[in-house]
TORPA-4810 file (N, C-alpha, C, O; in nm, 3 decimals):
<nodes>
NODE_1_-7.756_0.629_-4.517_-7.730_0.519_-4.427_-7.853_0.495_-4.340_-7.928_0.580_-4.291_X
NODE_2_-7.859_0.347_-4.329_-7.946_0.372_-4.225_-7.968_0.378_-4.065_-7.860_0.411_-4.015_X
NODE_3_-8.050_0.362_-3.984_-8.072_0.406_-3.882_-7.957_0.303_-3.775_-7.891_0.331_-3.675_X
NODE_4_-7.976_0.181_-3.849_-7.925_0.074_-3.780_-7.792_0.086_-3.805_-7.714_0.114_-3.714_X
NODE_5_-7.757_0.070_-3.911_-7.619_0.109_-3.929_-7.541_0.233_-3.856_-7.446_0.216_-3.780_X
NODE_6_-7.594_0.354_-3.889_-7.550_0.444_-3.776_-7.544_0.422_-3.644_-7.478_0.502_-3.578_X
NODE_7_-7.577_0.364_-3.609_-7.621_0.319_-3.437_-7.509_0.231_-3.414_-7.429_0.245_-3.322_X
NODE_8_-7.508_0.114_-3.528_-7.385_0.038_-3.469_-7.254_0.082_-3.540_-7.153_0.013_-3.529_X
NODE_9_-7.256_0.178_-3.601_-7.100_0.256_-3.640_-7.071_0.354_-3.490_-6.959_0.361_-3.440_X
NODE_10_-7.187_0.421_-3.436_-7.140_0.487_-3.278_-7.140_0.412_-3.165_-7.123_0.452_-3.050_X
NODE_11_-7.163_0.277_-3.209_-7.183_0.175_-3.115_-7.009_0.146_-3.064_-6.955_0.142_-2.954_X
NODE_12_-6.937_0.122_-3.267_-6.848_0.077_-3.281_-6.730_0.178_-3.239_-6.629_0.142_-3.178_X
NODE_13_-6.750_0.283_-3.271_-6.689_0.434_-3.234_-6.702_0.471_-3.029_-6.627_0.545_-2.965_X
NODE_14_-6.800_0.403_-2.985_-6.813_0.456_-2.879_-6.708_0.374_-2.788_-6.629_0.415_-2.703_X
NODE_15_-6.749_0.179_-2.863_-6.616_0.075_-2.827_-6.480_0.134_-2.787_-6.411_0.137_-2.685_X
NODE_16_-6.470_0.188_-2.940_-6.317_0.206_-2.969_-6.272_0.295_-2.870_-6.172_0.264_-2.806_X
NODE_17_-6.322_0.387_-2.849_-6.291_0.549_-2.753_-6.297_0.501_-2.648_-6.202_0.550_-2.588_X
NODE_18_-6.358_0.423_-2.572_-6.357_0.395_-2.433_-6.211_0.292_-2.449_-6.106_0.333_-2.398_X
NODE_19_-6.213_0.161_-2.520_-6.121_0.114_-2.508_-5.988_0.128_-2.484_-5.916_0.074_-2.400_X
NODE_20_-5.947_0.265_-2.629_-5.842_0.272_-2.620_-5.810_0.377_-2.520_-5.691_0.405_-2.504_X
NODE_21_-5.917_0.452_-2.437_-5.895_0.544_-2.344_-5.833_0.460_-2.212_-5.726_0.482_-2.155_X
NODE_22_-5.938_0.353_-2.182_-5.880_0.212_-2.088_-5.750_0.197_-2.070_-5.675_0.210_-1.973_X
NODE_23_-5.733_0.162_-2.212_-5.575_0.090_-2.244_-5.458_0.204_-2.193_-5.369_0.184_-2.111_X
NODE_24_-5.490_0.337_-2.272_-5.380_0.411_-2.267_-5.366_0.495_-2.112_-5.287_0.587_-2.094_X
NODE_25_-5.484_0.431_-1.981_-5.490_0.473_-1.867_-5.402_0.337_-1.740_-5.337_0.352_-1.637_X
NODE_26_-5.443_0.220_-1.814_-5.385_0.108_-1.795_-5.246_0.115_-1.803_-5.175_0.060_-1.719_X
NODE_27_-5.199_0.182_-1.906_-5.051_0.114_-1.948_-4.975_0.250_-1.867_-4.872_0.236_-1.801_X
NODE_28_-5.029_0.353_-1.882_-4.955_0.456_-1.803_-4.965_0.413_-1.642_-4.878_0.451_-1.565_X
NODE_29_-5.075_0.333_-1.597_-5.066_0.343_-1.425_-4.961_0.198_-1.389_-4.887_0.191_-1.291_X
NODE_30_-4.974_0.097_-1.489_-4.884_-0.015_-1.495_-4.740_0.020_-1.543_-4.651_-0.066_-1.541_X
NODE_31_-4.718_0.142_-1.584_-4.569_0.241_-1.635_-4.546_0.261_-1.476_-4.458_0.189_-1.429_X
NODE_32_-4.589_0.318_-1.415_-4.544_0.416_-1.242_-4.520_0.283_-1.156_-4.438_0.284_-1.064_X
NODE_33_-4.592_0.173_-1.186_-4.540_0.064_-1.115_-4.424_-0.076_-1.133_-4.379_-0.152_-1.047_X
NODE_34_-4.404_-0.072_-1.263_-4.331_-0.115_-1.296_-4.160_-0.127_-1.219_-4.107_-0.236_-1.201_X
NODE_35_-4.096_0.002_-1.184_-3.982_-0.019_-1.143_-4.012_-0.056_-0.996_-3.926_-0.065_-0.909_X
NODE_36_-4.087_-0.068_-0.987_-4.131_-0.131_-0.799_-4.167_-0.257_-0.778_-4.146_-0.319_-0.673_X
NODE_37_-4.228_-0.305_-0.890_-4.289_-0.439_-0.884_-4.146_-0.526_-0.957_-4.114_-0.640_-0.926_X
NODE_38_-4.087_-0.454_-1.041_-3.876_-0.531_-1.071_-3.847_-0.550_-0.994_-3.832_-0.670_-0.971_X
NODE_39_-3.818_-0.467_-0.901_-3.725_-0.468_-0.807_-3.782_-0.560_-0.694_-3.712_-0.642_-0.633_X
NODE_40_-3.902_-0.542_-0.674_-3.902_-0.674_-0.543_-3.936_-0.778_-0.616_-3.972_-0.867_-0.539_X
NODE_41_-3.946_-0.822_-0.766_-3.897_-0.922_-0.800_-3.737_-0.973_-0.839_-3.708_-1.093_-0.840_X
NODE_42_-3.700_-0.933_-0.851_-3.538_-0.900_-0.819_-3.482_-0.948_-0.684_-3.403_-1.042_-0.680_X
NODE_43_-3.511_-0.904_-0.609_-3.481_-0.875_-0.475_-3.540_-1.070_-0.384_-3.503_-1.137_-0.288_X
NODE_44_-3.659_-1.084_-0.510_-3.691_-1.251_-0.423_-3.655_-1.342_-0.529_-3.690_-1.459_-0.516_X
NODE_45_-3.576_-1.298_-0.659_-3.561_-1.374_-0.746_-3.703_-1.475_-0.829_-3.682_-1.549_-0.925_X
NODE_46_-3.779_-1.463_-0.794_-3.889_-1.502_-0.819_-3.894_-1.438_-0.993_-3.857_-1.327_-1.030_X
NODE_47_-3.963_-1.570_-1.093_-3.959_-1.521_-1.194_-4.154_-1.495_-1.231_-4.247_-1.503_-1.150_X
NODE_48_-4.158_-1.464_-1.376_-4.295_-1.405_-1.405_-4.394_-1.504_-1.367_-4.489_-1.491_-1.289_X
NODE_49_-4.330_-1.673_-1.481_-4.405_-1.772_-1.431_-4.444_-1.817_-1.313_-4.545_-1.885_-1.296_X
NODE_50_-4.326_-1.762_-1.185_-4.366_-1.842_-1.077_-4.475_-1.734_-1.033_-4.587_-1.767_-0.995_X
NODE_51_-4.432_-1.605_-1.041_-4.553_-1.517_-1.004_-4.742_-1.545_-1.073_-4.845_-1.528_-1.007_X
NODE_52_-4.734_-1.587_-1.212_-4.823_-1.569_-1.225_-4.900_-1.704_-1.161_-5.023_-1.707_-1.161_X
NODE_53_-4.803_-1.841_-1.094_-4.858_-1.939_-1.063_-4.886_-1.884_-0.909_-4.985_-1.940_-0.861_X
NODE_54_-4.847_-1.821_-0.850_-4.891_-1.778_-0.708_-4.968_-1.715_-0.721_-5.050_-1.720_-0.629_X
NODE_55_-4.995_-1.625_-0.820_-5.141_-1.545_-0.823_-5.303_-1.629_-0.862_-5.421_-1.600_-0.846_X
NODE_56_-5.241_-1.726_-0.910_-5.340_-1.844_-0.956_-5.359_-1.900_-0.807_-5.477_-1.930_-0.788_X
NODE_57_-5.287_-1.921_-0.709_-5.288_-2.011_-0.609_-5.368_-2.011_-0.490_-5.415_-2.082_-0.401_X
NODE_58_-5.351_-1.790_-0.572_-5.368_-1.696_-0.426_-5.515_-1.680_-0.449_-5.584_-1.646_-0.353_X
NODE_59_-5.595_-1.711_-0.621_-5.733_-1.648_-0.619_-5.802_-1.756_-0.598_-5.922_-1.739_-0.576_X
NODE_60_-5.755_-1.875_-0.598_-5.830_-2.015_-0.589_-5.820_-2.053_-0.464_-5.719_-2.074_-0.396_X
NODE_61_-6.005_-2.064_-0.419_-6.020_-2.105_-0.300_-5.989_-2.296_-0.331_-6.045_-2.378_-0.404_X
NODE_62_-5.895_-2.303_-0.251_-5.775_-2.385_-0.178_-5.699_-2.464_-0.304_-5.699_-2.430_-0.423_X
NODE_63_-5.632_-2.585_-0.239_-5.596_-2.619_-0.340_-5.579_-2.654_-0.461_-5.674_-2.729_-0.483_X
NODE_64_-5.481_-2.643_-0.609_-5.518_-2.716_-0.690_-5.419_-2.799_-0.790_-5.298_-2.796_-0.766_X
NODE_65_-5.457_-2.854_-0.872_-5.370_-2.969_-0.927_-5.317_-2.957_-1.025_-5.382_-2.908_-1.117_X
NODE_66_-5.176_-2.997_-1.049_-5.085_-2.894_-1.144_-5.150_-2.827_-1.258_-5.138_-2.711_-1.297_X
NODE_67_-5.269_-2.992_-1.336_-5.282_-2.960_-1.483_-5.362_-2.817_-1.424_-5.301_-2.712_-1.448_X
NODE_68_-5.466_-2.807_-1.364_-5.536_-2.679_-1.368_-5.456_-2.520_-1.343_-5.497_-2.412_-1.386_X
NODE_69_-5.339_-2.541_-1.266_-5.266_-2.460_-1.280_-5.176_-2.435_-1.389_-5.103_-2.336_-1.392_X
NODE_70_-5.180_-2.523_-1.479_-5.112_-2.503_-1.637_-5.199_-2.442_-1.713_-5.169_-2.346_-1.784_X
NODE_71_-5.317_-2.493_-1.705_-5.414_-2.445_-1.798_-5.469_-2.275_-1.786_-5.514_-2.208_-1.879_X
NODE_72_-5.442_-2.218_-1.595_-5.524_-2.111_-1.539_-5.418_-2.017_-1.633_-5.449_-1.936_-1.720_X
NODE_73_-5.271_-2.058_-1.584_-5.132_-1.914_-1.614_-5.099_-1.985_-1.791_-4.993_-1.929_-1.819_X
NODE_74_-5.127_-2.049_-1.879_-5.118_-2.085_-2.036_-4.964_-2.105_-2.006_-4.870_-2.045_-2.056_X
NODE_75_-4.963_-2.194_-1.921_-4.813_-2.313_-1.935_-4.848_-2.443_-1.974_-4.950_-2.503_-1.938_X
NODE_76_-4.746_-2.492_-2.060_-4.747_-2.666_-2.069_-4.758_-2.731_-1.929_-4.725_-2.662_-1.833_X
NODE_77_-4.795_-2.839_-1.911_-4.777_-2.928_-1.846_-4.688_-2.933_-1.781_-4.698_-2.894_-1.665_X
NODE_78_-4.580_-2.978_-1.824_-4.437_-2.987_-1.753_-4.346_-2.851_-1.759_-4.233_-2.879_-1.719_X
NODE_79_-4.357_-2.719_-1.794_-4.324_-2.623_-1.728_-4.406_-2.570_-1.623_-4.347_-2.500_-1.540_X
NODE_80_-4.562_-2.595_-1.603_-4.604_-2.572_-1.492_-4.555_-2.690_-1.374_-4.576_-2.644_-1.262_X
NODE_81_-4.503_-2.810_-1.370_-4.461_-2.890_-1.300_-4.339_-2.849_-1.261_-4.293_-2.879_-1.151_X
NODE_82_-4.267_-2.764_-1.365_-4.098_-2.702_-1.309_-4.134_-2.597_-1.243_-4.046_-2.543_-1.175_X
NODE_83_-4.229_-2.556_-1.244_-4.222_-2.391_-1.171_-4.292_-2.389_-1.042_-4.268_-2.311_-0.950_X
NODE_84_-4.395_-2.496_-1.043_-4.406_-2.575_-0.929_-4.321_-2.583_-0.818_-4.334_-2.537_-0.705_X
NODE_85_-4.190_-2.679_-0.892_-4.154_-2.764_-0.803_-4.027_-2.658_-0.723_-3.957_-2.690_-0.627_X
NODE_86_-4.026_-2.551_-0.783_-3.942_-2.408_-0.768_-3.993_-2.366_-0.627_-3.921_-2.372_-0.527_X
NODE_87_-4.117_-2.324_-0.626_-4.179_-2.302_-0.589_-4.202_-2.343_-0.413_-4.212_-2.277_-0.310_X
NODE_88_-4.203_-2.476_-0.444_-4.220_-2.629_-0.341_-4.085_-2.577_-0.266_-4.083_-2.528_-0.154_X
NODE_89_-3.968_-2.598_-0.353_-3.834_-2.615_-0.315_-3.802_-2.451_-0.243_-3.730_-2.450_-0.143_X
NODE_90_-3.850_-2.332_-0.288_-3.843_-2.231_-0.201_-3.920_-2.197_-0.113_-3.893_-2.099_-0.045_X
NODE_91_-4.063_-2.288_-0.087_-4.130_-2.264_0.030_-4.218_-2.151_0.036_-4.249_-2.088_0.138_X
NODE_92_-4.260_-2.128_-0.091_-4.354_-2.084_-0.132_-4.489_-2.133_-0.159_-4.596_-2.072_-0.168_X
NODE_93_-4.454_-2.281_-0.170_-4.608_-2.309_-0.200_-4.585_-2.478_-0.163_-4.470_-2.520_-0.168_X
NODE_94_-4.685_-2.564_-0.131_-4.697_-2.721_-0.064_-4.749_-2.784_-0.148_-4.851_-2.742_-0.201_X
NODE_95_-4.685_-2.917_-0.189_-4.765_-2.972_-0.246_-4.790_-3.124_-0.174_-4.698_-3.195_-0.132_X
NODE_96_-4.918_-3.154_-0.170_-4.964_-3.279_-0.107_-5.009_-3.341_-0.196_-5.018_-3.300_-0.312_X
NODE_97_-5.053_-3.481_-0.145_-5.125_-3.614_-0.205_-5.269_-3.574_-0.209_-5.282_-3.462_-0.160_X
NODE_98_-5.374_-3.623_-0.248_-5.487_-3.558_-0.323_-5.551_-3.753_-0.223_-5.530_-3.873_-0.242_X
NODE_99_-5.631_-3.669_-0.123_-5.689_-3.781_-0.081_-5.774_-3.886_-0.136_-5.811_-3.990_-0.080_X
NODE_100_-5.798_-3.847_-0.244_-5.910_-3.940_-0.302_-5.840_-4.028_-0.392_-5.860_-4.150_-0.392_X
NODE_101_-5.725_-3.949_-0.500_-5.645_-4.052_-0.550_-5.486_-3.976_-0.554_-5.455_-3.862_-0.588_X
NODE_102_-5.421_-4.067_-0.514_-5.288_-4.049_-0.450_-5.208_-4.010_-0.561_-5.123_-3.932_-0.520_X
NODE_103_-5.195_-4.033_-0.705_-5.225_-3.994_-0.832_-5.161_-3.828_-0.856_-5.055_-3.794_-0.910_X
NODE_104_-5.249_-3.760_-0.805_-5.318_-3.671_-0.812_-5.218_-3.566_-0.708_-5.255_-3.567_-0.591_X
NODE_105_-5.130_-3.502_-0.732_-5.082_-3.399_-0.627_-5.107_-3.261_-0.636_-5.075_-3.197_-0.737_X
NODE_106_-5.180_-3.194_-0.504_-5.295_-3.088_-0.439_-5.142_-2.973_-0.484_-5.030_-3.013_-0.515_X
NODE_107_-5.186_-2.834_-0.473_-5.028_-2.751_-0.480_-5.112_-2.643_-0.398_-5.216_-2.609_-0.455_X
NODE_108_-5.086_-2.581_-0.272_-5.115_-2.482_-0.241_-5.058_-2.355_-0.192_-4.942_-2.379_-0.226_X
NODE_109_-5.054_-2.255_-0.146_-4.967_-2.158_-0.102_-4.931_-2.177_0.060_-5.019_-2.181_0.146_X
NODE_110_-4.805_-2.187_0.084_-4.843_-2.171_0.249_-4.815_-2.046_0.259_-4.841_-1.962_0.173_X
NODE_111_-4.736_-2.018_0.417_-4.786_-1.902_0.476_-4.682_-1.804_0.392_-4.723_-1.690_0.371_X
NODE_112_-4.593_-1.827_0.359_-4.457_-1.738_0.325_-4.477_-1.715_0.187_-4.430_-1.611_0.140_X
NODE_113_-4.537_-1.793_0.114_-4.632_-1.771_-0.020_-4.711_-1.662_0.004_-4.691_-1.549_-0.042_X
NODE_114_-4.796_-1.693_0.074_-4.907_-1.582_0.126_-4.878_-1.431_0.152_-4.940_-1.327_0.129_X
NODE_115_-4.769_-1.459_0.204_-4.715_-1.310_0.303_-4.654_-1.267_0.101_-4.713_-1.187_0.028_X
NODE_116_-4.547_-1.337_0.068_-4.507_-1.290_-0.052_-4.609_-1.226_-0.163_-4.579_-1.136_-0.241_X
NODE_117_-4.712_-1.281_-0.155_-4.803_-1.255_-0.299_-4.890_-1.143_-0.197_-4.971_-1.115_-0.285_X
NODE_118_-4.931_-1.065_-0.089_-4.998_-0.994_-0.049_-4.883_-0.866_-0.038_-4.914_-0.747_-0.045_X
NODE_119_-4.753_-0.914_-0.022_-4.682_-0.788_-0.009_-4.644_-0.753_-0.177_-4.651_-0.632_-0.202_X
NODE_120_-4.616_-0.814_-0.259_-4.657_-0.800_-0.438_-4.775_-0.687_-0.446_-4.781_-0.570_-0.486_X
NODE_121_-4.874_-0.785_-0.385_-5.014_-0.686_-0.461_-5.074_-0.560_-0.330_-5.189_-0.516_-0.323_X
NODE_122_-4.964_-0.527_-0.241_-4.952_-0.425_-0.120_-4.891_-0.298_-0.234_-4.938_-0.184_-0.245_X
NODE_123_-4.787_-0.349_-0.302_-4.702_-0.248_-0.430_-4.788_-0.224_-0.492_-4.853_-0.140_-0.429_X
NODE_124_-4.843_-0.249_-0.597_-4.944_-0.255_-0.672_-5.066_-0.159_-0.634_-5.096_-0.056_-0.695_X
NODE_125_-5.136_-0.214_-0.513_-5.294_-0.121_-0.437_-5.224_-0.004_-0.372_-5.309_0.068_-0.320_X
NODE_126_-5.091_0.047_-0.354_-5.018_0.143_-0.336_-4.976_0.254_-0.451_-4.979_0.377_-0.463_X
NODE_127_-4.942_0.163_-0.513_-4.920_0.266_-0.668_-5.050_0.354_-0.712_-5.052_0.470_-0.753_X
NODE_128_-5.154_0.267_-0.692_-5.289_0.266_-0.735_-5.308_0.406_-0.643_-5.320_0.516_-0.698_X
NODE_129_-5.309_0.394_-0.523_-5.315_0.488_-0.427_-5.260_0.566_-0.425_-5.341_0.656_-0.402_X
NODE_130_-5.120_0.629_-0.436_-5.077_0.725_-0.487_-5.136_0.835_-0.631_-5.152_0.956_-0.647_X
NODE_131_-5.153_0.710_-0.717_-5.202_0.826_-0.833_-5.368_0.873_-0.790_-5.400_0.992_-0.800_X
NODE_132_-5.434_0.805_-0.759_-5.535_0.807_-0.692_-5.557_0.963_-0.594_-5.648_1.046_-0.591_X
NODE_133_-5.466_0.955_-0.543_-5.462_1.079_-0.447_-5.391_1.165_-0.479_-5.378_1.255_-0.397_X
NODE_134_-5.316_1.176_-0.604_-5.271_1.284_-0.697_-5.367_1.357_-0.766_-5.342_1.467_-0.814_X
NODE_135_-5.470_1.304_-0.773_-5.609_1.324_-0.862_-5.666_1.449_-0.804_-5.685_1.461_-0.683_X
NODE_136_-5.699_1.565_-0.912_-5.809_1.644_-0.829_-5.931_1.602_-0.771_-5.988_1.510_-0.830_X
NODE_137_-5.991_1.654_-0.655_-6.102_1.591_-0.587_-6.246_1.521_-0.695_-6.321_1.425_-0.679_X
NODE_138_-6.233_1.636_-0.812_-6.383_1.645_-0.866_-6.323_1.513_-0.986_-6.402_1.419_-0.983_X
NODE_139_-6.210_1.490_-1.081_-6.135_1.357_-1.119_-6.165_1.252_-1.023_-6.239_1.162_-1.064_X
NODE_140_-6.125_1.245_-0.910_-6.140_1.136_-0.817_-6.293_1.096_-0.802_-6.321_0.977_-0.797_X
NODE_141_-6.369_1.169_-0.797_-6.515_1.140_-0.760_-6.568_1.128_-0.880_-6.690_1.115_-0.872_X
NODE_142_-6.533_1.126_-0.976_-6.606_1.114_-1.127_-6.512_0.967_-1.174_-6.568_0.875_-1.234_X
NODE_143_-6.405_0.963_-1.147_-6.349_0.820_-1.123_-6.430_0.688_-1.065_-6.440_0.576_-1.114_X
NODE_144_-6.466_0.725_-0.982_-6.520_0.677_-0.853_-6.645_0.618_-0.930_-6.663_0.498_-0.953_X
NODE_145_-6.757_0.757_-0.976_-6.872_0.741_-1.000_-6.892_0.696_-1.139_-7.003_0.699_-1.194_X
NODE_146_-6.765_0.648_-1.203_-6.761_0.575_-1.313_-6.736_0.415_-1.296_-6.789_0.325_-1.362_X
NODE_147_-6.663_0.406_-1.215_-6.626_0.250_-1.181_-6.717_0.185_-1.113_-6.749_0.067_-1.131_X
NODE_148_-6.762_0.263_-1.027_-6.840_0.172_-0.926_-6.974_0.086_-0.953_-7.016_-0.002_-0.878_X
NODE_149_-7.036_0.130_-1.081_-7.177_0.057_-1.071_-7.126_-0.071_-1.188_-7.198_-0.160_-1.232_X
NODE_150_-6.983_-0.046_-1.219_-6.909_-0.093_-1.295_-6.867_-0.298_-1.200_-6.859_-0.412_-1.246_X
NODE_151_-6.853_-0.243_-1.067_-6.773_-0.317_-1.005_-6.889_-0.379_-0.922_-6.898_-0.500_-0.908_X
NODE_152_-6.983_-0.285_-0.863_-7.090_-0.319_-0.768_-7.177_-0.348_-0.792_-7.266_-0.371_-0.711_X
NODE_153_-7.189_-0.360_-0.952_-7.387_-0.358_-1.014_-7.418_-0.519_-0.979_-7.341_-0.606_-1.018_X
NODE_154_-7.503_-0.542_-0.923_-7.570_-0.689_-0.926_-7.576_-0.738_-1.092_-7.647_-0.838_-1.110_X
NODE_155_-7.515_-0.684_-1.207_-7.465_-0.774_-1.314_-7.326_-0.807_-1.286_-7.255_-0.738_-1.214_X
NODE_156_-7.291_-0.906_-1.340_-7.112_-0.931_-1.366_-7.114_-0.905_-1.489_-7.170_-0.957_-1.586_X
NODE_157_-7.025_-0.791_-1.471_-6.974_-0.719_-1.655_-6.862_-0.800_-1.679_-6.795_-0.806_-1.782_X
NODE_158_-6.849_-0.860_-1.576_-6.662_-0.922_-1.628_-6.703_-1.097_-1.645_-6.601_-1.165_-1.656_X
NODE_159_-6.786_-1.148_-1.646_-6.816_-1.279_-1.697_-6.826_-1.336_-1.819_-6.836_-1.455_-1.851_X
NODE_160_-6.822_-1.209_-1.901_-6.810_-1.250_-2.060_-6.670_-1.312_-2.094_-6.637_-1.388_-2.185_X
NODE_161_-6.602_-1.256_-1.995_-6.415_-1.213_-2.025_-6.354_-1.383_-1.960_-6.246_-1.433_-1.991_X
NODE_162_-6.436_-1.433_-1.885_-6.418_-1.575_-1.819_-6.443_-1.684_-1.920_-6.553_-1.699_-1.973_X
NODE_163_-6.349_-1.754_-1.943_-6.313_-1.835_-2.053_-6.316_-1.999_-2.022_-6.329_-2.091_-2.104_X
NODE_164_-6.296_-2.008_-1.857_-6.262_-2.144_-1.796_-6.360_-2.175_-1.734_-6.363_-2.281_-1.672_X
</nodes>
């Protein structure tokens, strides 16, 4: 074989091992949170769609307009307009006229939106924190010193993964 080929078979091997190490660290820390993140969806009746449209609402600096919120959470048109208007109607989120053309209606989070989707992802950076601090010290700091140039490097590793 040659040189090149070997290189990108441990290239391909090195992929795979990190990946599925990712995945199977992912799905176990999204396992411990799961019956926490039910239940206070449960508890506000709030369904996946409307969640994933408040999380769209919550990362976009300010408002935006249904179609782009169909397109951000991969809803049709008019189920992002029903989950919307859910939304509107529980006071979770506002929707206004779009000053430039009236056309056009703005959807944003107000405050009770806000408080809802920060106490969501309060469960979540908690879970995180718990296993986190279950960790032996020298795990935690090799954690740490794996992610971070990951998260902090003046490259964006995660811009490939951006599609919109």
């Amino acid at each position: 074989m040659s040189e090149e080929l070997l290189s990108a078979s441990s290239a391909d091997k090195s992929i795979e091992s990190a990946s599925a190490a990712l995945v199977a660290f992912l799905d176990r820390l999204l396992e411990i949170g799961r019956p926490e993140t039910m239940e206070s969806l449960a508890a506000t009746e709030i369904t996946f769609s409307q969640l994933r449209v408040l999380c769209a609402l919550g990362s976009h600096d300010g408002p935006m307009p249904v179609n782009a919120i169909a397109d951000q959470v991969q809803l049709s048109l008019a189920a992002a307009g029903r989950t919307v208007d859910k939304l509107v109607s529980s006071g979770l989120a506002d929707r206004r006229e779009d000053s430039a053309d009236r056309r056009i209606k703005r959807i944003s989070l107000t405050d009770d939106g806000m408080r809802y989707l920060e106490t969501h992802l309060a469960l979540q950076h908690d879970t995180i924190r718990r296993f986190v601090a279950g960790l032996p010290a020298e795990l935690r700091d090799n954690l740490c010193s794996a992610l971070q140039p990951i998260v902090d490097d003046a490259v964006d590793h995660f811009c490939n993964l951006v599609t919109r």
